[in-house]
Structures are given as C-alpha cells and as structure tokens.
C-alpha positions in Angstrom: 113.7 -12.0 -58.7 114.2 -11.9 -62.6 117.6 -12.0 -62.6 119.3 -14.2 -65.2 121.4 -17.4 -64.2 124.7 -17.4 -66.8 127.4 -20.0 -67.4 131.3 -19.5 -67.4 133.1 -22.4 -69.1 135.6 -23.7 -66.7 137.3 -26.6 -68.7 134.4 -29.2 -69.4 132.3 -27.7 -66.4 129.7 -25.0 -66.8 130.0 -22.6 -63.4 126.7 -20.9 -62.8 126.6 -16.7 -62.3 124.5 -13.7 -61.8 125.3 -9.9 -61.9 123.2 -7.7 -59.8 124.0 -4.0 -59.8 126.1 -1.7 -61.4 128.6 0.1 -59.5 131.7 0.9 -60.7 133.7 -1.2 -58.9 133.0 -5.0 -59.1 132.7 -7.4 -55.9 132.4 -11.5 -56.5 131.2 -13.1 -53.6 132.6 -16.2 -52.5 130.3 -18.4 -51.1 130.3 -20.6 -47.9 130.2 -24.3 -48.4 126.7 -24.4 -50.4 125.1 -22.1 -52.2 122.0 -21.9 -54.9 121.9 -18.6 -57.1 117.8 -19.5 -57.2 116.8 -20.5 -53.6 119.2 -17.5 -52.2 116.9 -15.0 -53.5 114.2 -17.0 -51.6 115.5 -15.9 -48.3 114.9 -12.5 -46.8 118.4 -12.1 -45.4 120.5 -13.2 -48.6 118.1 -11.0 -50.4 118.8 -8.0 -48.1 122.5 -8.7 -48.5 122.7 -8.6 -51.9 120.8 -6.3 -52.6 123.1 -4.0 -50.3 126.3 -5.1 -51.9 124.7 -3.9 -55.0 123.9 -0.4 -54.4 127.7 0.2 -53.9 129.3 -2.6 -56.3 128.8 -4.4 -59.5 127.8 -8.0 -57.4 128.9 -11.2 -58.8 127.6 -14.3 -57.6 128.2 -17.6 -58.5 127.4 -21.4 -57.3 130.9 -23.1 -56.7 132.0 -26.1 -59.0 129.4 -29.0 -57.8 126.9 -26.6 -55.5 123.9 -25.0 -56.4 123.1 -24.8 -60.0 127.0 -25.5 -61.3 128.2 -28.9 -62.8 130.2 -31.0 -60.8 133.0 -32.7 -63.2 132.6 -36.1 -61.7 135.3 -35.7 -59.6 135.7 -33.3 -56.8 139.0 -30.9 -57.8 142.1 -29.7 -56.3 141.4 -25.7 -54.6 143.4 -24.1 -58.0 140.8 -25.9 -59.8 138.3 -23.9 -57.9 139.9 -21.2 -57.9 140.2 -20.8 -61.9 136.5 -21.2 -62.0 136.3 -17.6 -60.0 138.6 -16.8 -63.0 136.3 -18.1 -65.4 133.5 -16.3 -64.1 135.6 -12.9 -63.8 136.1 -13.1 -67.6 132.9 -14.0 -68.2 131.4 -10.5 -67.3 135.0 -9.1 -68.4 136.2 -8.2 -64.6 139.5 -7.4 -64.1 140.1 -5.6 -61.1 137.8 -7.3 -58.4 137.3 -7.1 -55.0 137.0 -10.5 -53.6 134.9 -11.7 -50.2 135.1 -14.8 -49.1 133.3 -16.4 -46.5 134.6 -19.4 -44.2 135.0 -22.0 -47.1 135.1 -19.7 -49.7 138.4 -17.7 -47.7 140.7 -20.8 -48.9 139.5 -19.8 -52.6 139.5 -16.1 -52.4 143.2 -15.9 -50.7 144.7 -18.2 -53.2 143.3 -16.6 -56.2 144.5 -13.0 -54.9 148.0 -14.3 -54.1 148.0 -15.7 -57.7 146.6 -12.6 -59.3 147.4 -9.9 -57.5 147.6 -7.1 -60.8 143.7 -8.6 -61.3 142.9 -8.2 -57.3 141.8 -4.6 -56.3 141.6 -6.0 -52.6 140.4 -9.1 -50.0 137.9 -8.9 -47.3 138.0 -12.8 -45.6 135.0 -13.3 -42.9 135.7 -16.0 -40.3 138.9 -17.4 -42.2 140.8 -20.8 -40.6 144.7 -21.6 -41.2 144.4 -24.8 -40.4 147.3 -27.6 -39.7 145.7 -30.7 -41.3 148.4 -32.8 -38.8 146.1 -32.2 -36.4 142.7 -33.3 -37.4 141.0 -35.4 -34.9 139.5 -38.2 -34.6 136.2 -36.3 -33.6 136.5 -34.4 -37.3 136.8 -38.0 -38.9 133.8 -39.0 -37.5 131.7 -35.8 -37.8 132.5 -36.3 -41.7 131.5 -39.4 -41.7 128.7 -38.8 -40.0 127.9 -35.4 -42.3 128.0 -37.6 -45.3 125.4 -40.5 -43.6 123.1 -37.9 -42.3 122.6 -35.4 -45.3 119.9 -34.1 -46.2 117.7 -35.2 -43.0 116.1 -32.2 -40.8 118.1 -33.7 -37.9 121.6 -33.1 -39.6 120.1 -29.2 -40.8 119.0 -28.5 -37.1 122.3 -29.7 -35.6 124.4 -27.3 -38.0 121.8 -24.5 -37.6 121.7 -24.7 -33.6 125.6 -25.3 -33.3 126.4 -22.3 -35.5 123.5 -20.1 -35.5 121.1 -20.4 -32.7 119.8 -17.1 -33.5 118.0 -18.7 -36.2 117.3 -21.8 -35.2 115.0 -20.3 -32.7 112.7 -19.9 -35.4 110.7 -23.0 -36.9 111.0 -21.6 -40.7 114.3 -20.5 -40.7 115.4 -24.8 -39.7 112.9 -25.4 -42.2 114.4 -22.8 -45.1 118.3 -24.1 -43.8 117.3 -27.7 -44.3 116.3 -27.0 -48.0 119.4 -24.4 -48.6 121.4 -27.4 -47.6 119.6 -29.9 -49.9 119.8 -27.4 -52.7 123.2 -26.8 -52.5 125.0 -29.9 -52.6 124.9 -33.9 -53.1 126.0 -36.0 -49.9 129.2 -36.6 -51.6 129.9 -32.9 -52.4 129.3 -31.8 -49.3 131.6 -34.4 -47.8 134.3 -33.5 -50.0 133.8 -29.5 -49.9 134.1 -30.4 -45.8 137.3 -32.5 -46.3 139.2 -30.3 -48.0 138.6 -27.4 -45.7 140.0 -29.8 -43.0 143.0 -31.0 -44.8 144.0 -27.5 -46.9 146.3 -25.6 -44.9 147.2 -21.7 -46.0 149.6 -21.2 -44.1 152.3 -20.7 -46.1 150.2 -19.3 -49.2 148.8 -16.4 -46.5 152.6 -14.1 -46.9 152.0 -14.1 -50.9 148.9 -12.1 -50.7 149.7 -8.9 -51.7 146.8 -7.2 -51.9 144.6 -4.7 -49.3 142.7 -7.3 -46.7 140.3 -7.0 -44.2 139.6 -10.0 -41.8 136.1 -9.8 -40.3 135.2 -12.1 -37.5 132.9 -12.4 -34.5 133.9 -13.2 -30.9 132.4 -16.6 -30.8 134.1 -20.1 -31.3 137.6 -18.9 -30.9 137.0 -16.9 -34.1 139.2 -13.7 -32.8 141.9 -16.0 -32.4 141.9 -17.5 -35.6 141.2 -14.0 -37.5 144.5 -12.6 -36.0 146.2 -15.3 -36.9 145.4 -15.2 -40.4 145.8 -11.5 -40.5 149.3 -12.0 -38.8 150.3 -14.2 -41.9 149.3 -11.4 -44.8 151.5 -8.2 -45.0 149.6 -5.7 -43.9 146.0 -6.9 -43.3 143.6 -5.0 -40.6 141.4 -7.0 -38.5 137.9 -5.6 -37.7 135.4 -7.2 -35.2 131.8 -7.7 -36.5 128.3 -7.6 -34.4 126.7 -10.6 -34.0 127.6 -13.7 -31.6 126.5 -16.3 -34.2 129.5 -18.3 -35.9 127.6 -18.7 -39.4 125.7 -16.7 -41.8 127.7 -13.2 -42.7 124.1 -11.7 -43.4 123.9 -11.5 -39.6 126.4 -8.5 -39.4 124.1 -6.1 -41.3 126.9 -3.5 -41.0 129.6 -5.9 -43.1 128.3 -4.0 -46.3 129.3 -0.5 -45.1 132.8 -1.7 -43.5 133.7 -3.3 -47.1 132.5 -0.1 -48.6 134.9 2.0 -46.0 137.9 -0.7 -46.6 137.8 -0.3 -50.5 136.9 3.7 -50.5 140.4 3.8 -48.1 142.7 1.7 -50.2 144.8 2.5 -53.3 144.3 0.4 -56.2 147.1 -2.0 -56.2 150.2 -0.7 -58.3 151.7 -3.8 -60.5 153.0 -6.6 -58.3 156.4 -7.0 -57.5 156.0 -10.4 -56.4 153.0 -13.3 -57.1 152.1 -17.1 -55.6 153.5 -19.6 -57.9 154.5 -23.1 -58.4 157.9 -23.8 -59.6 159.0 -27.2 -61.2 162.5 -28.0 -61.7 162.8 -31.0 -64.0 166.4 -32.9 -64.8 167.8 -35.9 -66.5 169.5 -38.5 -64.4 173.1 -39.4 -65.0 173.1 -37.2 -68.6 176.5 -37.2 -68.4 177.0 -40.7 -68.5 174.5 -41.6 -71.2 175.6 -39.0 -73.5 178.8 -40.7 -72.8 177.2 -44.5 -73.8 175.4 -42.8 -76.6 177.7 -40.7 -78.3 177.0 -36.8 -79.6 175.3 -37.4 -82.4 172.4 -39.7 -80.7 172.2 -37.7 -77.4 171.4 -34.6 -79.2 168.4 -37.0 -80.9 167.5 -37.7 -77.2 167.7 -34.4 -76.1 165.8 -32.6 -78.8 163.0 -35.4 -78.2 162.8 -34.9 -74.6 162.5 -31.0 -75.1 159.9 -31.8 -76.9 158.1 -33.9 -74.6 158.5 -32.1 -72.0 156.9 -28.8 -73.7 154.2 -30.6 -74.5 153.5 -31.5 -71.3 154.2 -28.1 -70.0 151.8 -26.9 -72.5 149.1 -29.4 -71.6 149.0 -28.5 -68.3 149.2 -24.8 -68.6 153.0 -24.3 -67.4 155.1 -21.6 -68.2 158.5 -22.5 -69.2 160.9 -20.3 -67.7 164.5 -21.2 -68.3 165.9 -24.7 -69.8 169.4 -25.1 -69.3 171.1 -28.6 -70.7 169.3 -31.2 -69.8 166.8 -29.5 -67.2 163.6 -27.7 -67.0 162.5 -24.4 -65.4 159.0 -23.8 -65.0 156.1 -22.2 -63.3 152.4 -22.8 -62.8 149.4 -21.0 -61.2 148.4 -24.5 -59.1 150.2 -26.9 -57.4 148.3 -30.0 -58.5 148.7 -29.0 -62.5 152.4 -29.2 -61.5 152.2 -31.9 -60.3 150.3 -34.0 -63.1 153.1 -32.5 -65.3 156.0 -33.8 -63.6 154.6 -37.1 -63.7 153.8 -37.0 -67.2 157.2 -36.6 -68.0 159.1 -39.0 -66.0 156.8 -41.2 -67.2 157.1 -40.2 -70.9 160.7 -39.9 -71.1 161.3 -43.6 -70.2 160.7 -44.5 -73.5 163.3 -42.5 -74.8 166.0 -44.5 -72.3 166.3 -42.1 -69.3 165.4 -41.2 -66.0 163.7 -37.9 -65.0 163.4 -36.1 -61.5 161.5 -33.8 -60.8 161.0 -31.2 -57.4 157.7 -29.1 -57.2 157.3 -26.0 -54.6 154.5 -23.1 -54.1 155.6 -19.7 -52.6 155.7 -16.7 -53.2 158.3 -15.3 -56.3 159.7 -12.3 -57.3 158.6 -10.6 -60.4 161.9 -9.3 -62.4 160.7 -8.0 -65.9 160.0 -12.4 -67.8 161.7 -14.0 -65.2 160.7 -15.1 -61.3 163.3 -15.4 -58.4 162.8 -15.7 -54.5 163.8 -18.3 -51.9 160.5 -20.5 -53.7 162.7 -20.9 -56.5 165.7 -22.1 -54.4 164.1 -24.1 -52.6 161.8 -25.8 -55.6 165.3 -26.6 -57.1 166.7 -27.8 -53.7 164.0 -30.1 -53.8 164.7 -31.4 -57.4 168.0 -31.9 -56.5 166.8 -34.5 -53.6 164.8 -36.4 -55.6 165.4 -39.8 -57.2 165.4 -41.0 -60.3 161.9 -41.5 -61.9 161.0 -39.7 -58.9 158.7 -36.5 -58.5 159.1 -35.1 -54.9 157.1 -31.9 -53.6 157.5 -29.9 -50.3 155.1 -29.8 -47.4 153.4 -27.0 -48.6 152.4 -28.4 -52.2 150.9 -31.8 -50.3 148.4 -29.5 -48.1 147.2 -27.6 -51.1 146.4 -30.7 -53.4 143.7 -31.9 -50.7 141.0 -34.0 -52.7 143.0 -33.5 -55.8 143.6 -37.8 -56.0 147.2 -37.6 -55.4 148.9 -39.9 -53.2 152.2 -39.1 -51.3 155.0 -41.0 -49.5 156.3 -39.2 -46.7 160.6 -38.8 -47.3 161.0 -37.3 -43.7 162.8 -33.9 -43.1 166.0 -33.1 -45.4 168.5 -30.1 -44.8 168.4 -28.1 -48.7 171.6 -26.7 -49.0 171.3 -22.7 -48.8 167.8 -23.1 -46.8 167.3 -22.4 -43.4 165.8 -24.7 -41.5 164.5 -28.6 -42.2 162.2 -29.3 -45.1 159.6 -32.3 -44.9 159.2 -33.5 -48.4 156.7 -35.8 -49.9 156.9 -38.7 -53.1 154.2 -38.9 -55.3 153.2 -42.7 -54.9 150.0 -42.0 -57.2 148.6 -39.8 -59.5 144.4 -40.2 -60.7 144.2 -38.7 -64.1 140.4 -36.9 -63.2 142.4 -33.5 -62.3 143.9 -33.2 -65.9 143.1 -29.7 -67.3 144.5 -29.0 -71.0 145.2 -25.7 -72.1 142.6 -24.0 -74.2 139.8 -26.2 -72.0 
C-alpha cells in the first residue's frame, strides 16, 4: 500500500497509526478486538472500506494498545488507559475535532472518550454496541474465555468465530484462511483474553447519559443486535438508531452502504457548541477526626501537618493527572478524566499521609458534571462526596459505577452492600478497595 506506519507516545507505550486521505473533516476508526495496520490492507474488503472512508474524511487508523503493530505495556490497562491512547494519536496528527467510529469492542472506547471530550468530539457513530451488566456473566462466558485463551491461534478456534459470527465468509476457504492469520496478527493469547474480559465485565451504562455529542447506532438484525442498539441509543440524549444491510453479526465492511450513512449523519449535524456538561471522576478526600488531633496537637503543629498533607496530596494529584478543584480545611476536591487514575491517587494518599499521624478517607465517583466557568457541579459531585462521607478511616470507597469501569485495571474491591447517601435518591452499592497493583500508574508528562 505505501502508506507509512507512525507512533503516538502514550506514556511508555508506542501506539501504532496511519493517515489515509485528506478530507476536511477527520474520522479515527476504532477497531474491533484485533487489528494490524499491515495485514488490513491485505484484505480486499478492509481495503475497500478504507479506502471509502477516505474519499470523504481524513481516516485515522490505529492498532489498539497490545494488537497489531502497538506495544503492549506488560500489563493489560484499565479502558481510560485506552482511551488516552486515541488521544495520543489525535494529537499526533494534531486532530481536534474528530468524528469517532467504533466498532463492537472499540464502542466501549469511542463512547467514553466522547463523553470525556466532548469540545474535541464533532460526533459518534457506534456499530453493534453492548451495555452490558457484568452481574450477569455466565458460566458459559467463563468457559468460552477460557477456552478462547487455550485455543488461540489454531484454524479450529478461527473457523468457530468466523462461522458463528460471519458465515458469509466462512463459506469461502480463503477468507477462514485470511481470518485465522488476521487473528494471529492481531493479538497474543493473553491479549486477546484480556481485550475479551473486559468487554464482558465493563459496563456503560451509566457513562452512556454523559455523551453529549451527535450519535448514530448502526446495527444489523441478527443476534439480538436491534435490541441491544436501542438500548444503548435509549441511554445517549438524543442518538438515532439506523438498521444496516447485512445478516452477519461481525465485520462492519459487510454493510458496504455504512460509509455513505456516516457521511449523511455528519453532513446533517451541527458542530458541537462548547459543552455544558462532561464525564468525569470526582475524588473527595478528608482527614479523619481533624478536630480532635488538632486538639492533641496544638495550632502551631497541626498547621505543620496540614501544610505537609497539602502537599502530599498535590503531588499525588499531580502524579496522577488530577485536577484539584476546591480544598477546603482539611479536605480535597478533585477531578480526573479516568476512574482507575482516581483511584491509584486515593490510595496513594491514605497511604502516604500515615506517616504524618492521620487517617485519610477517601470516596471516588464517575458521572456526568456540569461545566460552570473553572468549577464542576451535578448530582456526580454529591454523590462522590456522599460516598467520602461513608467511608472509613484509611479507607478508599467507590460507587458501583467506578468498579465496572476499572475492569482489568488490577484493582481489587470489597463489596460494602447498598447504603442510603443522604440527598440521593435511591440505594447506592459501594465497593472498598482491598488492593491496588501498581502496573496502571501513569505520571503526568508520560
């Protein structure tokens, strides 16, 4: 093909990228599950559908962290993780108004980076998307996974996936043999495992109201598809739902006419105005029993204390890329674009500040906030301080909706049963982190 293969820095991980085209508006694609930005090209039907996009858009492709020709990390990340390395890429070729398509897997990323940046989001288009409720992953999932991660690689494996989700190709001998390679090109038993994992356990369904943005949900009438298309369109303000051609459940190339209705969607939609409201993660943070330690202490050494726990805490907020809102006494206020980073801050600093003689707690919630001018408001905000206000001492407790968006992220949680947050409707099942890996660390500047 000729076209070169580039590198976004994402952290420590290299994220590989192509631009084909150049139309005025840009388009990043995605991908579903695997992908390789060499052996695509190899095949005439990814070749036809690029090659489409790019008469009307400035195409970005990319290889998602550990797939295709990108590095892996060693460690397989949290889905903000994934998401910043769409970001890395869009500042790579200087993108900042995109349109994003995501396909199947690739819908979890693309929806959570356009409810984080909706004033960098010119619109969505989701094709086969799933809300799922990890709760009720079966037994028969486990297994298949298990099974996935024994069996990769082999033609068998490649010829079950093809024939169970597109037995238009699998009726031809060279397409099983092209799918079995596209498969081993794409990702490593392990990745593939874990890229099938988190799809099972990641549930959207509360991140689905932030988006903000024009969305189109494609689907096809097989599988249940319709059903879980309208669903997901139910859950974003606004979204239209458009049936595709085709009665395969794979392979968006199969809908030759997808190109044209994503050119229709984006010639019909106004580019987004500034956001009035954005996906976040809040993190309230405050010391336990202040009052009576200042009391023990005396003035004069709890202001020492204090000004050393600001400190810590700042640099933790810095390390991990939060955004330090309001600080009030002897608590914290801030936001993050990930639930995970959050996460691995609050820990940091209960476990920092024992050194200094006190006890931290700290309450972590994603939803969507309200933009005012510097400052963010909403129910997400109550309720992330509701949830502070619940926790122990030492103690770093997160809301339903936080522990189904860290899937694979190596955090462990203990479950605290349902609790009643004072000025919340409704009960509130809330999670303590028992356990925190350190692989998921991202520093700012990496």
């Amino acid at each position: 093909m000729g076209l070169d293969i580039r590198y976004a820095r994402s952290g420590s991980v290299s994220i590989a990228y192509q631009v084909v085209g150049d139309g005025e508006i840009d388009l990043v694609y995605v991908p579903d599950y695997v992908s390789n930005l060499v052996y695509g090209w190899e095949s005439s039907h990814w070749r036809a559908l690029y090659d489409r996009l790019a008469q009307s858009f400035r195409l970005i492709l990319f290889d998602k962290r550990g797939t295709g020709l990108s590095d892996f990390g060693g460690h397989f990340p949290a889905l903000e993780t994934r998401m910043d390395d769409v970001r890395a890429v869009l500042d790579a070729v200087g993108s900042s108004n995109t349109v994003l398509l995501g396909s199947h897997d690739g819908c979890s990323m693309a929806a959570m980076y356009a409810a984080t940046y909706p004033e960098r989001t010119r619109g969505l288009v989701l094709f086969h998307p799933v809300a799922h409720d990890p709760d009720t992953q079966t037994e028969d999932a486990r297994a298949a996974l298990a099974d996935l991660r024994e069996r990769w690689g082999t033609q068998e494996l490649s010829d079950e996936i093809l024939e169970e989700g597109s037995p238009t190709l699998y009726a031809d001998p060279a397409e099983r043999e092209w799918f079995a390679n596209w498969l081993r090109v794409g990702a490593s038993p392990a990745v593939a495992y874990a890229l099938n994992r988190a799809w099972y356990e990641t549930d959207l369904r509360d991140v689905l109201p932030a988006v903000r943005v024009p969305t189109l949900v494609l689907y096809r009438p097989v599988m249940d598809m319709e059903r879980h298309a309208r669903e997901v369109a139910g859950l974003i303000p606004g979204a239209r739902v458009l049936r595709a051609s085709g009665t395969d459940y794979s392979e968006i190339f199969l809908s030759p006419e997808i190109p044209e209705e994503i050119e229709r969607f984006v010639a019909g939609e106004a580019v987004p105005e500034i956001p009035d409201s954005v996906l976040a993660t809040v993190l309230f943070t405050d010391i336990v029993r202040s009052t009576e330690r200042a009391a023990e202490l005396g003035d004069r050494a709890w202001r020492g204390v204090l000004e050393r726990h600001h400190a810590l805490v700042r640099r933790e907020l810095a390390r991990y890329r939060g955004d330090e809102k309001d600080t009030a006494g002897d608590g914290f206020f801030a936001t993050f674009d990930g639930p995970a980073r959050a996460i691995r801050c609050a820990q940091a600093i209960v476990d920092g500040v024992r050194e200094l003689g006190i006890e931290v707690r700290a309450g972590v919630h994603t939803g969507e906030c309200e933009l005012h001018e510097e400052k963010v408001a909403g129910l997400a905000v109550v309720i992330g301080a509701r949830v502070a206000a619940t926790a122990g001492g030492a103690e770093v407790l997160v809301s339903q909706t936080v522990k189904d968006l860290v899937a694979g992220a190596g955090i462990e949680f203990e479950n605290r049963g349902e609790h009643e947050l004072k000025g919340v409707p409704g009960a509130w099942r809330l999670y303590s982190v028992a356990d925190v890996t350190s692989h998921g660390q991202t520093t700012r500047g990496s």
